[in-house]
MMTF fields as JSON, N, C-alpha, C and O atoms, coordinates in Angstrom:
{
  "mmtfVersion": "1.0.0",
  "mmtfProducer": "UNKNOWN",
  "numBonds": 287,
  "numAtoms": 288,
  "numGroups": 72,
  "numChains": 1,
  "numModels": 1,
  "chainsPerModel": [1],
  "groupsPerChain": [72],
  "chainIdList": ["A"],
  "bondAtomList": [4, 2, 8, 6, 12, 10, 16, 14, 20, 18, 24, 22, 28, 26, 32, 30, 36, 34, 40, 38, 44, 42, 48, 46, 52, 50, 56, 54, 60, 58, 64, 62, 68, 66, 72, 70, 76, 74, 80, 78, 84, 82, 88, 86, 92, 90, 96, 94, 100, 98, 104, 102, 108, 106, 112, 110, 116, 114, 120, 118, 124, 122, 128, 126, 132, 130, 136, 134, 140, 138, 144, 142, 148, 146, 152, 150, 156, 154, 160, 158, 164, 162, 168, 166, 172, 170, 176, 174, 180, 178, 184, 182, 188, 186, 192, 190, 196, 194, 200, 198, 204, 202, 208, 206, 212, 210, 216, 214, 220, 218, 224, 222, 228, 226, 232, 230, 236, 234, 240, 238, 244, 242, 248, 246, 252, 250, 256, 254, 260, 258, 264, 262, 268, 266, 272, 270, 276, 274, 280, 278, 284, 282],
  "bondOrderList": [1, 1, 1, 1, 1, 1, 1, 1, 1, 1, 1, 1, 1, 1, 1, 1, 1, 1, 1, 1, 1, 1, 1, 1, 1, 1, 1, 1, 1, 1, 1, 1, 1, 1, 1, 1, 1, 1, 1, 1, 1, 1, 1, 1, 1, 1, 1, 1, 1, 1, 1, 1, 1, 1, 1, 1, 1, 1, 1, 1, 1, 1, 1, 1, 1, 1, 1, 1, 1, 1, 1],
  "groupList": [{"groupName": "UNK", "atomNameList": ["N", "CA", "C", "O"], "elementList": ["N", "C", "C", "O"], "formalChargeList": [0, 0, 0, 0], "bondAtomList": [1, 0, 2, 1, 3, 2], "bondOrderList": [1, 1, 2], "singleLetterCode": "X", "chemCompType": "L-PEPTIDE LINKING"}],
  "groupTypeList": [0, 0, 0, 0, 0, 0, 0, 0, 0, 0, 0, 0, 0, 0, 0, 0, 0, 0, 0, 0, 0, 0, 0, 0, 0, 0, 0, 0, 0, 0, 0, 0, 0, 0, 0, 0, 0, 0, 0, 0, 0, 0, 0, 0, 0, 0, 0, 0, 0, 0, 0, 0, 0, 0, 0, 0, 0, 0, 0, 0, 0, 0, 0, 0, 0, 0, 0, 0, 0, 0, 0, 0],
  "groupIdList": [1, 2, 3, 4, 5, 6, 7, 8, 9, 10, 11, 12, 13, 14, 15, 16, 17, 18, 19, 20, 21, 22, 23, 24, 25, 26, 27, 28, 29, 30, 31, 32, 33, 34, 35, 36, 37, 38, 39, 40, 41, 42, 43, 44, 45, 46, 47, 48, 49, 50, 51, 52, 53, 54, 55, 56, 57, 58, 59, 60, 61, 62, 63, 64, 65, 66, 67, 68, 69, 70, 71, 72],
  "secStructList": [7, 2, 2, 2, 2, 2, 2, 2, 2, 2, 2, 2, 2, 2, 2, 6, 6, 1, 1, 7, 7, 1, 2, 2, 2, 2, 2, 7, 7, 7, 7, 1, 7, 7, 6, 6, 2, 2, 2, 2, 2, 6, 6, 6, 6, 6, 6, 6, 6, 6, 2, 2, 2, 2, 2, 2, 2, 2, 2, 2, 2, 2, 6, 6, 1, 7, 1, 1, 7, 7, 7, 7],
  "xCoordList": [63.459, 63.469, 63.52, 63.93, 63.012, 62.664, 64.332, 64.669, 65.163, 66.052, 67.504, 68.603, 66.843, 67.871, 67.674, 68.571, 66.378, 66.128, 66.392, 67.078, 66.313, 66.656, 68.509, 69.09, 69.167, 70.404, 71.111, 72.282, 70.318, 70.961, 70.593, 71.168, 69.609, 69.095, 70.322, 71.184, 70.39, 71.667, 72.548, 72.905, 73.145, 74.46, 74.599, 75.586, 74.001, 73.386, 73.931, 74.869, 73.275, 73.083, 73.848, 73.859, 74.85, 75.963, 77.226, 78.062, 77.029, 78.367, 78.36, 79.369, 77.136, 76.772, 77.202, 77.378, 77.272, 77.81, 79.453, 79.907, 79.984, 81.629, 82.217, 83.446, 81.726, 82.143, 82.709, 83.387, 82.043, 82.012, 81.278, 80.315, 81.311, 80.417, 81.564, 82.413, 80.913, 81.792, 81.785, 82.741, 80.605, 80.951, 81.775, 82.573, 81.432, 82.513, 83.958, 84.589, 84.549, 85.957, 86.844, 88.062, 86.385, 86.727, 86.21, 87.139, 85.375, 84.794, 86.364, 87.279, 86.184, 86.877, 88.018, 87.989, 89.363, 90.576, 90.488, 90.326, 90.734, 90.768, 92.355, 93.145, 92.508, 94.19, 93.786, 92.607, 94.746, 95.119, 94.427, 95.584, 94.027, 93.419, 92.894, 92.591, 92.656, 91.974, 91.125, 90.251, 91.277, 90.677, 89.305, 88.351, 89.223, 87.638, 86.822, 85.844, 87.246, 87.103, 85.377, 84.788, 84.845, 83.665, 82.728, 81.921, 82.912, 82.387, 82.401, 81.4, 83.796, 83.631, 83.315, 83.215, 83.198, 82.109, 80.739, 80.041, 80.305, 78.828, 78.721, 77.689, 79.504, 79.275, 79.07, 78.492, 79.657, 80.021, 78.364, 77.528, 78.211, 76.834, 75.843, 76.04, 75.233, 74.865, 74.674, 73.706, 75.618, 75.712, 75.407, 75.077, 75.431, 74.901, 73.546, 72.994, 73.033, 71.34, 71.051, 69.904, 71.686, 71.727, 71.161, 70.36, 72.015, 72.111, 70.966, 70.608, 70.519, 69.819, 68.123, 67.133, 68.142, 66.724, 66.235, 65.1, 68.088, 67.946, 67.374, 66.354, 67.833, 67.921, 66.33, 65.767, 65.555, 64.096, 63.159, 61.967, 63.689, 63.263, 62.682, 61.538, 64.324, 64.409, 63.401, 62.882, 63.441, 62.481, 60.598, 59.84, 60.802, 59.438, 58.734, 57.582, 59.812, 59.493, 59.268, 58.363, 60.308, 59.707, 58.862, 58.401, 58.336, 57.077, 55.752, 54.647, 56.003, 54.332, 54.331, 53.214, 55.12, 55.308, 54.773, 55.393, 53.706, 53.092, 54.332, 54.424, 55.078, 55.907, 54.622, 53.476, 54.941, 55.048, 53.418, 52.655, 53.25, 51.835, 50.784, 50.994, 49.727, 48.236, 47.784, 48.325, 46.762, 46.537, 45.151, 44.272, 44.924, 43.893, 42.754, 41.96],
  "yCoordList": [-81.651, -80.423, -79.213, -78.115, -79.511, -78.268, -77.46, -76.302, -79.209, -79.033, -78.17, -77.645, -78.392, -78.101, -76.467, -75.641, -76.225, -74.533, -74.3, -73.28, -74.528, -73.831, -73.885, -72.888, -75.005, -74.808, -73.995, -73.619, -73.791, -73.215, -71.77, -70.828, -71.593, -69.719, -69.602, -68.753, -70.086, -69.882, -69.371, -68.198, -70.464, -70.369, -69.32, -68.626, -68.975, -67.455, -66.394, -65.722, -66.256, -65.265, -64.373, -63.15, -65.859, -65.663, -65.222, -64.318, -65.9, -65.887, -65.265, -65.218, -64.607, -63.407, -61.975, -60.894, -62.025, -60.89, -60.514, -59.397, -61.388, -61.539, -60.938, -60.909, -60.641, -60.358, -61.372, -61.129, -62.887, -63.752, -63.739, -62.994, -64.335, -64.547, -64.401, -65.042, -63.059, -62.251, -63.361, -63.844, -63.445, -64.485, -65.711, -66.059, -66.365, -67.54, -67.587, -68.625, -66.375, -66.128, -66.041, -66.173, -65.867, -65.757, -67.928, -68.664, -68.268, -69.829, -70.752, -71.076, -70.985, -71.237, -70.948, -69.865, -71.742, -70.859, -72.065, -73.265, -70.957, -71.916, -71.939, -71.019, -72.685, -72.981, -72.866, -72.755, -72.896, -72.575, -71.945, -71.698, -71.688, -70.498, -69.917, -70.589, -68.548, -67.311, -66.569, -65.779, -66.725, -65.633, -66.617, -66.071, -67.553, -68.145, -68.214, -68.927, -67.616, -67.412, -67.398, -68.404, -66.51, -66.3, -67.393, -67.723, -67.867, -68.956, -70.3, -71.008, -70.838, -71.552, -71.309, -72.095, -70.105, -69.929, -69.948, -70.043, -69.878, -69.591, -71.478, -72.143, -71.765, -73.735, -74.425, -75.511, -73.66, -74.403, -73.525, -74.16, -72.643, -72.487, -73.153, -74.28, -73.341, -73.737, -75.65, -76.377, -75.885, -77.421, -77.702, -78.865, -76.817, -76.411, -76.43, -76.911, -75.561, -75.717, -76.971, -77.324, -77.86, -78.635, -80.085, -81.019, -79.594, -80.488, -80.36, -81.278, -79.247, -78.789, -78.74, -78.169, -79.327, -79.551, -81.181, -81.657, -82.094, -83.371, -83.666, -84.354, -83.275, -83.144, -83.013, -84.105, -81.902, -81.524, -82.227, -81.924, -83.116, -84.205, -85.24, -85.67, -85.621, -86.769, -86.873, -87.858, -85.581, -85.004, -85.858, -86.761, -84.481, -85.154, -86.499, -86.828, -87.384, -88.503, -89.434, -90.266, -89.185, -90.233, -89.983, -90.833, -88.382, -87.985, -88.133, -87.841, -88.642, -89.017, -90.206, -90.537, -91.064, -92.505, -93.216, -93.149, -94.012, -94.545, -95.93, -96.448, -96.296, -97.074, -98.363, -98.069, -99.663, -100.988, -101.009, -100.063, -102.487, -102.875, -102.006, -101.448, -102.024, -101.8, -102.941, -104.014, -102.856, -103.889, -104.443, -103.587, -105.403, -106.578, -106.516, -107.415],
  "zCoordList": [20.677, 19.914, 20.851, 20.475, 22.288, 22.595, 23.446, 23.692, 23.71, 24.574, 23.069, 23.248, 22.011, 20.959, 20.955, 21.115, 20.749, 20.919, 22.129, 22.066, 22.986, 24.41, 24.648, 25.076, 24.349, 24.249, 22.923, 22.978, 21.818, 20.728, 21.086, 20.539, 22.028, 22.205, 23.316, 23.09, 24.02, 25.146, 24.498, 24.6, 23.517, 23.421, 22.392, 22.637, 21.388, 20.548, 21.095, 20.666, 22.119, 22.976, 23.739, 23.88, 24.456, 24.875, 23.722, 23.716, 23.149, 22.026, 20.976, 20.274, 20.619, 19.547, 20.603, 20.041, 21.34, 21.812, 21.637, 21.388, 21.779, 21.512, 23.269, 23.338, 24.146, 25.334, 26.502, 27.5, 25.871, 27.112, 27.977, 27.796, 29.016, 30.496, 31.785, 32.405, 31.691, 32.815, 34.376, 34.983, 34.585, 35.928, 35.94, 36.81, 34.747, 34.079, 34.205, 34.007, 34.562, 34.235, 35.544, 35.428, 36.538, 37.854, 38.271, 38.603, 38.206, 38.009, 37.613, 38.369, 36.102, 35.31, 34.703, 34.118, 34.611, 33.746, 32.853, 33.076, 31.187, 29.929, 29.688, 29.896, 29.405, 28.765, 27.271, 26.935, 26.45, 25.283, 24.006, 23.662, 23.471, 22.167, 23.137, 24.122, 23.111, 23.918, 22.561, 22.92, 21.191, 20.68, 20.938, 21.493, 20.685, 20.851, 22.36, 22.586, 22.983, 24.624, 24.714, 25.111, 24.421, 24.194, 24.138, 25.007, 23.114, 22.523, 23.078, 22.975, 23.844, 24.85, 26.309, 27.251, 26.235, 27.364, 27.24, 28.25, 26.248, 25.655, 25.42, 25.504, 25.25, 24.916, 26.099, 26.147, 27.341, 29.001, 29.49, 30.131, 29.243, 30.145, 28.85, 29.306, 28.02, 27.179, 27.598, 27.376, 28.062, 28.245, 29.464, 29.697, 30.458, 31.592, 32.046, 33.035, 30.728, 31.056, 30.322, 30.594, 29.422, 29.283, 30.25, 30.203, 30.943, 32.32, 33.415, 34.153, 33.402, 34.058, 33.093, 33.55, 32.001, 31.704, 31.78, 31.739, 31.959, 31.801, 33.044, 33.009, 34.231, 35.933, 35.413, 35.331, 35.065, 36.201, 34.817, 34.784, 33.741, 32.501, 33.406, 33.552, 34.211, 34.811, 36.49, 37.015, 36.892, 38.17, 37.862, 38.214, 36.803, 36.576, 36.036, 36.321, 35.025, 35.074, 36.172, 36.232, 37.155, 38.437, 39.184, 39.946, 39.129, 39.988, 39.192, 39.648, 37.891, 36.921, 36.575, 36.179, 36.538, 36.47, 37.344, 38.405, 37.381, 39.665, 39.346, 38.233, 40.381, 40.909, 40.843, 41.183, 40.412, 40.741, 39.973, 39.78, 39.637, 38.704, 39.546, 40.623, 38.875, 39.446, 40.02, 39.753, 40.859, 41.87, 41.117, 41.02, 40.72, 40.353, 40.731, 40.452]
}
């Protein structure tokens, strides 16, 4: 739930503005429809932090997990 609000406030945010992501555009070239420009830019950083909550998900599971049985 929390990764759904944090990617749905991103992408809001970005794409309720109708401007795009100015750094994105020099990065990235989109091929074909341009009026939705915005919006697939607001979907690419959006999927981004995406990635980046799975990464420090996945961080902290192997640093709270103790490796191999308990000892007897």
């Amino acid at each position: 739930a929390l990764g759904l609000a944090v990617s749905a406030t991103v992408f809001t945010a970005l794409a309720g503005g109708g401007g795009g992501v100015q750094w994105l555009e020099g990065v990235v070239t989109f091929h074909g429809e341009q009026r939705n420009l915005a919006i697939r830019q607001a979907a690419m950083v959006a999927l981004m932090a995406n990635v980046l909550l799975v990464a420090l998900a996945t961080a902290a599971i192997a640093l709270a997990i103790p490796r191999g049985r308990p000892a007897d």
